[in-house]
C-alpha positions as CSV (number, residue, x, y, z in Angstrom):
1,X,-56.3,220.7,-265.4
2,X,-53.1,219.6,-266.5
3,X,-52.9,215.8,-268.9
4,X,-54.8,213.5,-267.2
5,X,-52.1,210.5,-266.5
6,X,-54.2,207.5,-266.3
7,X,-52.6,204.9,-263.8
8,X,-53.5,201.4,-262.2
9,X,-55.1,202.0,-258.9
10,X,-54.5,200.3,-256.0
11,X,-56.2,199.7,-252.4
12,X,-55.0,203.6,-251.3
13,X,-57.7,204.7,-254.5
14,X,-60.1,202.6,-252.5
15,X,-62.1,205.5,-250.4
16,X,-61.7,207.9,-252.9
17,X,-63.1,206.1,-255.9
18,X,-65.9,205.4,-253.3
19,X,-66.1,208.6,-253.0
20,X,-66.5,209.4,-256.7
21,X,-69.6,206.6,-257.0
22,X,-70.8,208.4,-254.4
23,X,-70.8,211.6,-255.2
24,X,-71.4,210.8,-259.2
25,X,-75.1,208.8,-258.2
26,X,-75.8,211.8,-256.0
27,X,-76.1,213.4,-259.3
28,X,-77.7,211.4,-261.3
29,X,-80.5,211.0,-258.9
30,X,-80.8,215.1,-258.9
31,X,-81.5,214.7,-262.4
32,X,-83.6,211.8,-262.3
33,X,-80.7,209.0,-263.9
34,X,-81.7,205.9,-262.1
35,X,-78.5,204.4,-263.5
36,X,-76.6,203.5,-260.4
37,X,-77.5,203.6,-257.0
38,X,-75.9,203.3,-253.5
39,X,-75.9,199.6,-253.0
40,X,-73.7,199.7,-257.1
41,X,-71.2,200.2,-257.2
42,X,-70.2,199.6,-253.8
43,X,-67.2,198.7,-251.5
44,X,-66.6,195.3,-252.5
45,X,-66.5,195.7,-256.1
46,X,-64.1,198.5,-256.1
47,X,-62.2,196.3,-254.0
48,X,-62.5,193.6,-256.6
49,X,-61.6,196.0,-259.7
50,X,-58.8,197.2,-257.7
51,X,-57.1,193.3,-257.1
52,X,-58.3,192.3,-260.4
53,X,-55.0,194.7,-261.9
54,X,-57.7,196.1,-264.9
55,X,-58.7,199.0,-262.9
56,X,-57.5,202.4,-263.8
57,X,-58.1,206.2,-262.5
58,X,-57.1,209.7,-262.8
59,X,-56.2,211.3,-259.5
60,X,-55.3,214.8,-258.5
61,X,-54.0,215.4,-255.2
62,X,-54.6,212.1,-254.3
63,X,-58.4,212.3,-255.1
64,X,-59.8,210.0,-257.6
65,X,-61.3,212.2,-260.0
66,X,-61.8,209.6,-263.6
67,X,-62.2,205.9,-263.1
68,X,-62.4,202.8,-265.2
69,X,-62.5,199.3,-265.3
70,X,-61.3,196.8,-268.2
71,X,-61.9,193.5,-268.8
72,X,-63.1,190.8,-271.1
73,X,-65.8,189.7,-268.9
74,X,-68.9,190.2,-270.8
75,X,-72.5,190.3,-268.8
76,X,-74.7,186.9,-269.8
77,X,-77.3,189.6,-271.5
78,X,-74.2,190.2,-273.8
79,X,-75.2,187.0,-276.0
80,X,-78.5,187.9,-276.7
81,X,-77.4,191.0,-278.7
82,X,-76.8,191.3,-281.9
83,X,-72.9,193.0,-281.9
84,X,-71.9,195.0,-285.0
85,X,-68.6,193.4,-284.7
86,X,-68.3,189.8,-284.5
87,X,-65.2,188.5,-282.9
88,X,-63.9,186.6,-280.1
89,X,-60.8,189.2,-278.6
90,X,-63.6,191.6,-276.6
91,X,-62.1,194.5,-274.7
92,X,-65.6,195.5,-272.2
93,X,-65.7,199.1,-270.1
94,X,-66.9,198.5,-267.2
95,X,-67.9,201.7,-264.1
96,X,-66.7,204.5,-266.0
97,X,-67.5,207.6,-263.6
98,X,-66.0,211.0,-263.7
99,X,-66.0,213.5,-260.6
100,X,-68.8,216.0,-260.9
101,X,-66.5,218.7,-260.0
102,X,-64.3,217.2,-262.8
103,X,-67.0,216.8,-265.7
104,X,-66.8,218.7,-268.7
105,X,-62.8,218.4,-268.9
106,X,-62.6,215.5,-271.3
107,X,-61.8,213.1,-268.8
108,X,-64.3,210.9,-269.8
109,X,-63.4,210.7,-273.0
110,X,-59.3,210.2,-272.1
111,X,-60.5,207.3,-270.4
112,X,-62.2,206.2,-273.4
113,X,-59.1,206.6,-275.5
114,X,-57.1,204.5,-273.1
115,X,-59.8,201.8,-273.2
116,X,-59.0,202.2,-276.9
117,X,-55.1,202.0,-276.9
118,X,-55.0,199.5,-273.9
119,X,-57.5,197.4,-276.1
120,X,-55.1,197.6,-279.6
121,X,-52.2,197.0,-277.1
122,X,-53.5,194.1,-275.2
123,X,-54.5,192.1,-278.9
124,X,-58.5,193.0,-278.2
125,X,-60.4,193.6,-281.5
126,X,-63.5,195.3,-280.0
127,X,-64.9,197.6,-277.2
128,X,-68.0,196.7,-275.8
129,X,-70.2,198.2,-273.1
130,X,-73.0,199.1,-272.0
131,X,-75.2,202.7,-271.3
132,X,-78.5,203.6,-269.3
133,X,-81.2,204.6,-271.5
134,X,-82.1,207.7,-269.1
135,X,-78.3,208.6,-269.3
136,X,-77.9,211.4,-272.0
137,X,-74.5,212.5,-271.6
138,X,-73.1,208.8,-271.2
139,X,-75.0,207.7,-274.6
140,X,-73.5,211.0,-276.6
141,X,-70.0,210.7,-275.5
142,X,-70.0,207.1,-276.7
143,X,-71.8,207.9,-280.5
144,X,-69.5,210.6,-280.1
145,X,-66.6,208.2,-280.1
146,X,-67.5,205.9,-282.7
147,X,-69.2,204.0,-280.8
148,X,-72.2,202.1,-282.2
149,X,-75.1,200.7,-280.4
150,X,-76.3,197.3,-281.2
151,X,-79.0,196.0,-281.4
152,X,-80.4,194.9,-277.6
153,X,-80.8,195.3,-274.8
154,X,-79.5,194.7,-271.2
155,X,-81.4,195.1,-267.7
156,X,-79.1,195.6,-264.7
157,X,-80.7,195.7,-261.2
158,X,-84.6,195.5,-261.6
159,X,-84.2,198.6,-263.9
160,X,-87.5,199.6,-265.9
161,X,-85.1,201.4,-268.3
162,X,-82.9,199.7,-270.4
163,X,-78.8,200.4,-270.9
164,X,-78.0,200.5,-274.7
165,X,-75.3,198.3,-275.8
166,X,-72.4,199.7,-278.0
167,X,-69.3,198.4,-279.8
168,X,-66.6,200.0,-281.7
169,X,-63.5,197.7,-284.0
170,X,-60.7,199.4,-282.2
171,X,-58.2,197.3,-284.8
């Protein structure tokens, strides 16, 4: 794969980052992640990440094959953890999702790093986001990072299982 060019995306990335939810909750069902499902993330919020301006993909060929979404907009849960890092400029990650034909090329991590350097560049302070429990590879790439998890919990969807909440001082 050649460098993964991270762009804004805009409504001709709609279908094909559909495509990537998809195909990406396909798998984690095989392997029993009951992180995401097919109602989330859907249509209408890829629609909304893409007029919001703080969406962002890798595409080859015109396929979607990375995506993220960056924001400050922190979940209500959010205030009921205790953050490692306590200030007000929050960068949060938001539907990161990599192509399974695409995994294991770092382009989960690149879209980490951009997180990072859009965060420093923008004035943020922090990173913060959020991980299923059942989600191995998610959870390791982030402690991999840096990141750090906190300490609480959030409960997306009527999940059983928890997501892990992480920060990292990207300043």
């Amino acid at each position: 794969m050649s460098i993964h060019i991270i762009r804004k995306s805009n409504i001709k990335d709609l279908e094909s980052t559909l495509d990537l939810f998809i195909k990406v909750t396909d798998l984690m069902l095989e392997h029993n992640i009951d992180q995401w499902n097919y109602d989330y993330p859907n249509e209408e919020s890829i629609r909304q990440d893409i007029a919001s301006g703080n969406h962002f993909v890798i595409s080859e060929n015109d396929t979607v094959v990375g995506t993220i979404l960056l924001d400050s907009n922190q979940d209500d849960q959010y205030r009921s953890v205790h953050w490692n890092t306590r200030n007000k400029d929050v960068l949060v990650i938001h539907r990161l999702g990599v192509l399974p034909q695409s995994q294991g090329q770092g382009i989960a991590k690149r879209l980490c790093q951009f997180a990072e350097e859009y965060g420093r560049g923008n004035g943020f302070k922090t990173i913060r986001l959020d991980a299923y429990a059942g989600n191995k590879i998610s959870n390791g790439l982030y402690k991999k990072l840096g990141y750090q998890r906190a300490n609480g919990y959030c409960y997306f969807r009527k999940k059983a299982i928890p997501f892990y909440c992480y920060d990292k001082r990207i300043t």
